[in-house]
N, C-alpha and C positions, 0 to 999 in steps of 0.2 A: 561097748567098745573100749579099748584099752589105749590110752593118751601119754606119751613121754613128751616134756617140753623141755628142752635144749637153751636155757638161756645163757646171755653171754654179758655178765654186769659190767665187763670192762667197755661193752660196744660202744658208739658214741653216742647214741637218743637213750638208750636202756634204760630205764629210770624201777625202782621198786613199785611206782605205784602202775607201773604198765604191765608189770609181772603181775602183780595181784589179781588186776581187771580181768587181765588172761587170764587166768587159774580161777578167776571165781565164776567166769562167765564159761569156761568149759568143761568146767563143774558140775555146770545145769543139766549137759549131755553125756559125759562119756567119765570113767573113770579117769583120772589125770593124777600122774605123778609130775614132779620138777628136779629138775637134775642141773645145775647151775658149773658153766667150764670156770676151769681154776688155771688153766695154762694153754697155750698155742697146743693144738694135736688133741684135745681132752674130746673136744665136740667130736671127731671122729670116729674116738673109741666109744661114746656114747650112742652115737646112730650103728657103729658095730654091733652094741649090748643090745638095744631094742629090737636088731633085725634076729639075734639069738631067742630076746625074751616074746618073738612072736608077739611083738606092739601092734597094734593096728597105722595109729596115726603117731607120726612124731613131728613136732611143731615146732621148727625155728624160732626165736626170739632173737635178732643180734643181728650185724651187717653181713654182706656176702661173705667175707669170710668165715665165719660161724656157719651159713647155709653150702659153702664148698666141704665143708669139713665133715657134717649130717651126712651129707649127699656121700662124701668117699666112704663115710661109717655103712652106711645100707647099703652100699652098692660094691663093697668089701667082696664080694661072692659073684657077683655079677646080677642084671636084672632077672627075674623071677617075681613070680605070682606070689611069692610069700613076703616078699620086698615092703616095708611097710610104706602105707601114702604119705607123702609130704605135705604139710601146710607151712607158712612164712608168715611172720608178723615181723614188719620190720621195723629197726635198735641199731641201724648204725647212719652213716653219714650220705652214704647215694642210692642205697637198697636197686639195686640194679634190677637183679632179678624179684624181689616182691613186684616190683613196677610191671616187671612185664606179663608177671601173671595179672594184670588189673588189681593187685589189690594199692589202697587206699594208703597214700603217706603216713597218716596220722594211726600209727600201732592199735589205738582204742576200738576206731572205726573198721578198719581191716579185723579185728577180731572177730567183731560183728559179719560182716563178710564172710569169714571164714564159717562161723557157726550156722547163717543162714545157707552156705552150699554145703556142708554137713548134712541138714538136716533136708535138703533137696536130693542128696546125693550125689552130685555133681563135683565128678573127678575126670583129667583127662590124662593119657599119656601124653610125655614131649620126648624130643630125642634129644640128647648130650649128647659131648666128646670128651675123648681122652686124652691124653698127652704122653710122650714117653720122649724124653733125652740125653743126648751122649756126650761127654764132652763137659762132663757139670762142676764146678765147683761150690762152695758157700761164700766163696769172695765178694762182696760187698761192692755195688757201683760209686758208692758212696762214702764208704768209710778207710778211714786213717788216708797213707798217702796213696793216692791212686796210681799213681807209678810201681808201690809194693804189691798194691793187690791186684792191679792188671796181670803184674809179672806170678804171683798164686795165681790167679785163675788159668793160667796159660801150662805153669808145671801142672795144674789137676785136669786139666783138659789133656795134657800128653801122656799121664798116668790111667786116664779113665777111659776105658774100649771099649762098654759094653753100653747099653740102654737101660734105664731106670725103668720097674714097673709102670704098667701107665695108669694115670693118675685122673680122675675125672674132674671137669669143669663143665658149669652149668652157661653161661652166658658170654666170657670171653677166653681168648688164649693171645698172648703176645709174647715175638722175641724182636729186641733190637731197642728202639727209640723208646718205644712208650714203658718196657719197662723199667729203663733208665730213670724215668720221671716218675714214676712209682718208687723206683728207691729213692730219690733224692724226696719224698714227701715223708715216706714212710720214715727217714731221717731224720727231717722234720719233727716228725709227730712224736719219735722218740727223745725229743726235747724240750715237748711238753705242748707242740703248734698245736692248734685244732685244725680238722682236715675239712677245708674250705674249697669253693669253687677257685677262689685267687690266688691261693695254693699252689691249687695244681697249673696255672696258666701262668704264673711267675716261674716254677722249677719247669716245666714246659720250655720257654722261651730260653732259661738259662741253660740248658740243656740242647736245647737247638744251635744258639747263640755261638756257646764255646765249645760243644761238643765236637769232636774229631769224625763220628761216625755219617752226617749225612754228605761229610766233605770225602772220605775214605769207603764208601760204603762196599759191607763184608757179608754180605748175606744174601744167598741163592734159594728159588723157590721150586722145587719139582710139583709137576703138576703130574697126574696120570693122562700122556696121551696128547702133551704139549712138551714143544723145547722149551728146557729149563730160561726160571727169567733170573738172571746175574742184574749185581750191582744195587742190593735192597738195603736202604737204614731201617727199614721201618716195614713189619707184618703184623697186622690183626685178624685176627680169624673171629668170628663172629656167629654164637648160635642167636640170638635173637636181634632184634634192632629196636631201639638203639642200643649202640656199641657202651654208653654210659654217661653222665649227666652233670654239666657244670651247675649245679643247683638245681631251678628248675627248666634248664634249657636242654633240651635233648644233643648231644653227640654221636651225628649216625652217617659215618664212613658207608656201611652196608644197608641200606634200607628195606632190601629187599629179605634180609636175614629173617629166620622164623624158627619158632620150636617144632615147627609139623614139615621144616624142612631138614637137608643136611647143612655143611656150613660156608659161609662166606665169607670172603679172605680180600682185604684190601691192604694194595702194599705200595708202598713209594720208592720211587729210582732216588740217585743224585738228586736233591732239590736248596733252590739259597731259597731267601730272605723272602722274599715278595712273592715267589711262586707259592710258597709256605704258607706264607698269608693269604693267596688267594684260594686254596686248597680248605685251609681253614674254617675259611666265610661258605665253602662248599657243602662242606660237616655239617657245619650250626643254622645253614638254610632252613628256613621252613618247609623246601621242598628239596632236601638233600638231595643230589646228582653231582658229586665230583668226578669230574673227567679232568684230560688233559696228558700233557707230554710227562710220564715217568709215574703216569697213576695205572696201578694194574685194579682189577678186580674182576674177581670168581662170583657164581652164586653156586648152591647146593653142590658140595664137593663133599665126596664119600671119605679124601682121603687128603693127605698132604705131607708132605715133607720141607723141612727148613735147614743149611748147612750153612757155615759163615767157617771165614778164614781165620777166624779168632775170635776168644769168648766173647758173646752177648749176653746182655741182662734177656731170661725170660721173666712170665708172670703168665698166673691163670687164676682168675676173677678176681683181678684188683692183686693180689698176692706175689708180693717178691721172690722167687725162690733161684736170686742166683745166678748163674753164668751156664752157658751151655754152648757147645760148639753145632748142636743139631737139634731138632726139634719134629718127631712123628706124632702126626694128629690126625686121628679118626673121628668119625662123626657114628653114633650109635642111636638109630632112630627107635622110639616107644620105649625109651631105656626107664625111666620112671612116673609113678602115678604121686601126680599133686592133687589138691584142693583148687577145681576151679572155683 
């Protein structure tokens, strides 16, 4: 069997000696090239090459974003039998999705894992989603003055009519709130932060705090077969649960989310200060169940649409990509074969 490994030296755990381990230990079994990204977009065109060079296995090394990027390279054509399997070693800071395949935090150990259902044979399908949006700009939530780039995203929003290809995601999709907080880390991080749990719970709060959007909220949710629900700051769509992780503490809006299901969708009305907080404590429960006055939630939804009255940040699996006035999301079940 034929092995491409996808690493990504900039991730945040990545280290040379976790490359090696991996390459000398899948060595043992399978032919193994390494093909190392040099730039945002590389990984993708990588998982592209390998689904051309007829790879068997291609193997993440690197944080969700490096395993979105894979994922859109082999899935460039759509699913199919010649699609190669996925395995994940994870190299970055919250590895969402290695977690929820069960494999092991610690890169070394999970390789080990991976080799032993290698050689068990043990693969399953899971189902994805895609995303497509209308309305988009590259305007930044964060950057320069935000009164200039509110006002860009709003002329690229009334210049832009059509829908972007759609785009796959493995474990999450958001538009509104949470990507907000993604760009304000992602900010962050391009000033040198490291991407921490108190991080994300500082520009969180700052973002709540002085934000305009859960005071004003611009975002409508079509369901198939329900009256639209108005008045959202905040939508996360969810293929697996947890939704994503302050460390080692699970964040799960959707509990009931699964890969052998379609997807769950938890969204917030108008909310202040203390409802927020108690919504919160909801999340990070040990038996998550958020309810309450202005909390919606879906489970297994084939389909979804998202529309706002002016640009929102979205993002899909941790990933900023921008402002969009809509947002279409399908659920695509058995869409690829990993490494159980």
């Amino acid at each position: 069997m034929r092995a491409l490994v996808v690493a990504n030296p900039a991730a945040t755990t990545t280290t040379g000696r976790v490359r090696d381990v991996l390459l000398g230990a899948l060595s043992s079994e399978l032919k193994v090239d390494l093909a190392e990204t040099t730039r945002r977009g590389h990984a993708r065109e990588l998982g592209r090459q390998a689904l051309a060079d007829g790879v068997d296995v291609v193997v993440a090394l690197g944080g969700d974003g490096t395993v979105n990027e894979v994922v859109n390279g082999l899935l460039s054509t759509g699913p199919g039998p010649d699609v190669p399997t996925l395995a994940v070693v994870p190299g970055g800071s919250t590895n969402v999705f290695s977690r929820a395949l069960g494999r092991s935090r610690d890169p070394v150990e999970a390789t080990g894992e991976i080799l032993a259902s290698l050689r068990a044979g043990r693969t399953r399908r899971i189902s994805l989603g895609t995303a497509s949006a209308t309305g988009t700009s590259s305007a930044t939530v964060d950057g320069g003055d935000p009164a200039v780039t509110a006002a860009v995203a709003v002329a690229d929003a009334a210049a832009d009519g059509g829908w972007t290809a759609p785009r796959w995601f493995v474990f999450a999709a958001g538009m509104g709130f949470d990507a907000d907080v993604i760009a304000r880390v992602e900010a962050q991080r391009s000033r040198g932060r490291r991407s921490t749990g108190p991080l994300y719970v500082r520009e969180a709060t700052r973002t709540f705090v002085l934000g305009r959007e859960r005071r004003r909220p611009a975002m409508t949710l079509a369901l198939p077969g329900e009256a639209d629900l108005d008045g959202l700051f905040l939508c996360l769509v969810s293929n697996v649960s947890p939704w994503t992780y302050l460390g080692t503490r699970p964040v799960n809006p959707s509990p009931e989310a699964s890969f052998d299901a379609d997807l769950d969708v938890f969204a917030l009305g108008r909310t202040g200060v203390l409802r927020m907080l108690h919504h919160s404590r909801q999340v990070l429960a040990r038996r998550p169940d958020a309810r309450g006055r202005g909390v919606h939630r879906r489970h297994s939804l084939a389909e979804l649409t998202l529309t706002a009255s002016r640009p929102q940040g979205w993002q899909l699996d941790g990933d900023h990509l921008g402002t969009a006035t809509g947002l279409h999301v399908r659920s695509v079940p058995a869409a690829l074969s990993v490494i159980a």
